[in-house]
N, C-alpha and C positions, 0 to 999 in steps of 0.2 A: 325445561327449555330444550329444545330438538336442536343440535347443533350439525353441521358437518364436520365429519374428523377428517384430518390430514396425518399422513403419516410422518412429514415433514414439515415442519415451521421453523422459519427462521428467526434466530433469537432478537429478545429484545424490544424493541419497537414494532417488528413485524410481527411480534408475536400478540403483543397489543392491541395492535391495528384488526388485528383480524378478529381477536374475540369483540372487540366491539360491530365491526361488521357482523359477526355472525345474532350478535344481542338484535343489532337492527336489524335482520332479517328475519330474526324470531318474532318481534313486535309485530314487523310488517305483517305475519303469517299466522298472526293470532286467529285459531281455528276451533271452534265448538259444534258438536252433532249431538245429534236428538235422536232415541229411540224411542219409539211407542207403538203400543199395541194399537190394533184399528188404524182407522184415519184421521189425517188431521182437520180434513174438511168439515168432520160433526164438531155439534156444540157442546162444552160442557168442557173433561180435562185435558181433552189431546188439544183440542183447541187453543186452551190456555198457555200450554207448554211452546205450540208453533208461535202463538203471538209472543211469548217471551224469548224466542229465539230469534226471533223478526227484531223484536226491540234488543239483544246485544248487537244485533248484525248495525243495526242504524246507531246506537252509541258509540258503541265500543270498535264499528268499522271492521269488525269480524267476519271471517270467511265462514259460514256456516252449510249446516246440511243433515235433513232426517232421513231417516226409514220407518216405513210402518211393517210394522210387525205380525204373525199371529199368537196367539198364548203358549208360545214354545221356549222355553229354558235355553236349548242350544241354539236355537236362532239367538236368542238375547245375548249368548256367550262369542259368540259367531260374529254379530254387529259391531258388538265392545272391542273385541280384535283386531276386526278393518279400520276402524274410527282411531282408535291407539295404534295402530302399525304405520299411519300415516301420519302421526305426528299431531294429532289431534289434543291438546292443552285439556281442553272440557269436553265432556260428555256426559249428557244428561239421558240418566234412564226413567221416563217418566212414570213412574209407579214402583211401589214396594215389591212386586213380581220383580225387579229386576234387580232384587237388591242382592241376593246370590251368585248372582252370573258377573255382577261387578267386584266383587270380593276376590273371586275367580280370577280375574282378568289380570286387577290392578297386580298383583303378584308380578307379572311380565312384563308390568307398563308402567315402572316407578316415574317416568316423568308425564303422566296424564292425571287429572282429577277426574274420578267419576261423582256426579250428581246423582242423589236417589229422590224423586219428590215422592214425599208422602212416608216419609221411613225416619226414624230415629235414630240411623245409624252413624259412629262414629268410627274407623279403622283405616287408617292411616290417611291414603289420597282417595276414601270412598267415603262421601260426606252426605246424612241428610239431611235434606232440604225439605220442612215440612212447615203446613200451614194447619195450623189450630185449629181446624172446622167445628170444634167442640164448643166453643166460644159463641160464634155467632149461631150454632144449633142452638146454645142454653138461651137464646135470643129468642128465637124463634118458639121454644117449648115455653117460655115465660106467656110471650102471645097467645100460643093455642090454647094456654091453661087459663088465660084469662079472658079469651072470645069465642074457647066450644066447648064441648064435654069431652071430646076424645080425639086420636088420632091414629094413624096410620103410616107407616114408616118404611120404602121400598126401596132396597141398596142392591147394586148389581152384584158384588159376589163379598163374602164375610169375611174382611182382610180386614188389620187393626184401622188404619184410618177412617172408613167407613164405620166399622163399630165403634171408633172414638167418638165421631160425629154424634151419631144417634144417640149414646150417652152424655151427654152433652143436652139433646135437646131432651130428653127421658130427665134428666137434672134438674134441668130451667123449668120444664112444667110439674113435676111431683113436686118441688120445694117451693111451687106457687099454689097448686093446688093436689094436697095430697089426695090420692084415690082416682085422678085424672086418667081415663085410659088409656095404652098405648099398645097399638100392635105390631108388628115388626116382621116382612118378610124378605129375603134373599131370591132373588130370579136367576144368579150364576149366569149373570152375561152381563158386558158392560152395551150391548148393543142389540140386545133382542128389545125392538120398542113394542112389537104385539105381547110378549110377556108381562110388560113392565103396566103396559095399560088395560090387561086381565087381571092384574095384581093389585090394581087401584080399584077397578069395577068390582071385583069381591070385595074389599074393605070398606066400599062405598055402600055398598049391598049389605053390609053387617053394621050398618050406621054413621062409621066415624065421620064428621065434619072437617076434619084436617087431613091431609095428604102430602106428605112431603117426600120427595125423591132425593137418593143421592146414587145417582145411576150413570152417567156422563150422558151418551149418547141415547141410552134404552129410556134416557127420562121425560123426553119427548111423550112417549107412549102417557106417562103421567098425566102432562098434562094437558091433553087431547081429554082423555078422560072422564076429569075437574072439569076441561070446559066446555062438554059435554052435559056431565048432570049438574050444571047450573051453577048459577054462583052463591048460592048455600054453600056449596063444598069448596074450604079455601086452602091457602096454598101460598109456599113461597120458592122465589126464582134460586135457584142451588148452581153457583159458579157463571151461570149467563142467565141473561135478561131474557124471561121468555114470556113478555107483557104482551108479544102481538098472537101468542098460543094462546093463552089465558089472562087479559089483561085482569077481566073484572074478578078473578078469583085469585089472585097473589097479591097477597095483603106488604111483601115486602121482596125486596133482591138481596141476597149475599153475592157479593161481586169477590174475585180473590185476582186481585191485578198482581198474578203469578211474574211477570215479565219485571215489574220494581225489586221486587224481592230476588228474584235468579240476575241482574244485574248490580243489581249492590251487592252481589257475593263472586260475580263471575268478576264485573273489575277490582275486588281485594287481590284475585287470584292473579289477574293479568299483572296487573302492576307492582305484586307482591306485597303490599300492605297491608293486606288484614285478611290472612290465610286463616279461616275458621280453624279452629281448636276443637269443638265440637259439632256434637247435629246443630242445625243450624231451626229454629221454628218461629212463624211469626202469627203474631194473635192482632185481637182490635187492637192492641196499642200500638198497632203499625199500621197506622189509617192509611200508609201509601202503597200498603198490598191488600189488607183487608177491612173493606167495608159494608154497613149493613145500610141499607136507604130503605125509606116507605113506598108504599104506592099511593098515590093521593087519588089515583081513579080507578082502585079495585070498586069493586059493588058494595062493599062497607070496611071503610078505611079503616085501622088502627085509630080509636079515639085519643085524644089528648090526650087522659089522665091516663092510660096507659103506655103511651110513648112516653110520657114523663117517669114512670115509674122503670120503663127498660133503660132509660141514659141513666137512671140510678145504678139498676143493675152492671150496665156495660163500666160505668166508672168503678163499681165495687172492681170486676172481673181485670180490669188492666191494672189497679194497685194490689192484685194479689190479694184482697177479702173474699173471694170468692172463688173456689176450686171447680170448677166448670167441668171434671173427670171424679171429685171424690165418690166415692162408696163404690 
């Protein structure tokens, strides 16, 4: 809580009177910023982070405010500083890139929380904030292993959450179909979409039937692609809905309604009640951040007996039967 110091108070009541003024003043000025790399106008994770900031600003009545960044460490150190020197409560640094420079900060800034999405970290007021993508990946690899022969796997740069993911759907389809192939490349940009969509046309050109991005903004280029060489080559929506790119080749959407999940942790913090203890993650069994829906107007839908056989799967994986990361 950012208070005003006096060097004088008067005892007593006045002195009462004022911390409670200064408590309602802090309320009043409840303030959270957003750091991210890129902008927030693409689709995909900066996106996600700006709509979850939008959504505390309209619950919680929060004064809010981002910067977009470039992939530079001391800008990210630089940000975290202006944001906490002004008294800033929350500060969400959207990506595991920024999980060092808040470590950094929070040292100088004991009354600020820093947010990390996508990181596991736990150390004192830098908290992460992460979403199981590994989960609905094993979803998705159950799928390809059950409607192609192989697939293809294209992530903007090789940082653990993206390699969690793809282990995950690497999981879901060898433990459906051992010997199922899978191939896997890194483009090192979250935003080059002609990389990302020469990354798909080789893998498309080496056969695979499946193509799945998790690239934020370069994932466009994917699936341009896919629906390009036809709807043989299929495909699922990774964080946005991108059925009017590719309707007839995405056979399903992983949605991560990032904004429920970063408000149900930012009001513990406002209101002091349920100040996380730990990294904070949330999987299918938080249907009100993360969901997996079908498409019922790709060019050949997930059949029945295999949507039936994945709500087996997904109930195994939210009671803890099924390790969605093991080996």
């Amino acid at each position: 809580m950012i208070v005003n110091r006096r060097q004088i108070l008067a005892a007593g009541g006045a002195l009462a009177t004022a911390t409670l003024i200064g408590r309602a003043h802090a309320a009043a000025e409840f303030k959270m910023g957003l750091l991210v790399t890129g902008s927030v106008a693409e689709n995909g994770w900066n996106r996600l982070a700006y709509d979850a900031l939008m959504t505390v600003k309209k619950k919680l009545g929060a004064k809010v405010s981002y910067v977009e960044l470039q992939q530079d460490p001391a800008s990210f150190e630089s940000a975290f500083r202006d944001y906490a020197s002004q008294g800033y409560q929350v500060i969400l640094g959207n990506g595991f890139e920024f999980q060092d420079a808040a470590v950094t900060v929070a040292k100088d800034y004991p009354d600020s929380y820093f947010l990390i999405s996508s990181s596991s970290i736990h150390q004192g007021k830098v908290i992460g904030i992460n979403l199981d993508s590994s989960q609905p990946f094993y979803l998705m690899g159950v799928i390809a292993a059950k409607m192609g022969k192989s697939a293809g796997l294209i992530g903007g740069m090789q940082i653990p959450p993206i390699s969690q993911a793809f282990g995950g759907f690497r999981n879901g389809a060898l433990t459906t179909k051992p010997g199922f192939g899978i191939g896997r490349v890194y483009i090192g940009s979250f935003e080059n979409e002609v990389a990302a969509k020469e990354a798909a046309i080789s893998m498309i050109k080496q056969g695979v039937d499946f193509i799945v991005p998790d690239a934020d903004a370069a994932s466009l280029g994917v699936y341009l692609a896919v629906h390009e060489a036809g709807p043989q080559i299929k495909t699922f929506s990774v964080y946005t809905d991108y059925s009017k790119v590719a309707g007839k080749n995405i056979l399903g959407t992983y949605i991560a309604d990032y904004g429920a999940g970063i408000v149900r942790v930012v009001t513990g913090i406002k209101n002091g009640t349920s100040i996380p203890h730990s990294n904070v993650t949330f999987g299918l069994g938080d249907p009100d951040v993360i969901r997996f829906t079908y498409n019922d107007n790709a060019a050949t839908p997930v059949p029945q007996d295999v949507r039936k056989y994945v709500d087996e799967v997904k109930s195994k994986i939210i009671a803890g039967q099924i390790k969605t990361m093991a080996g």
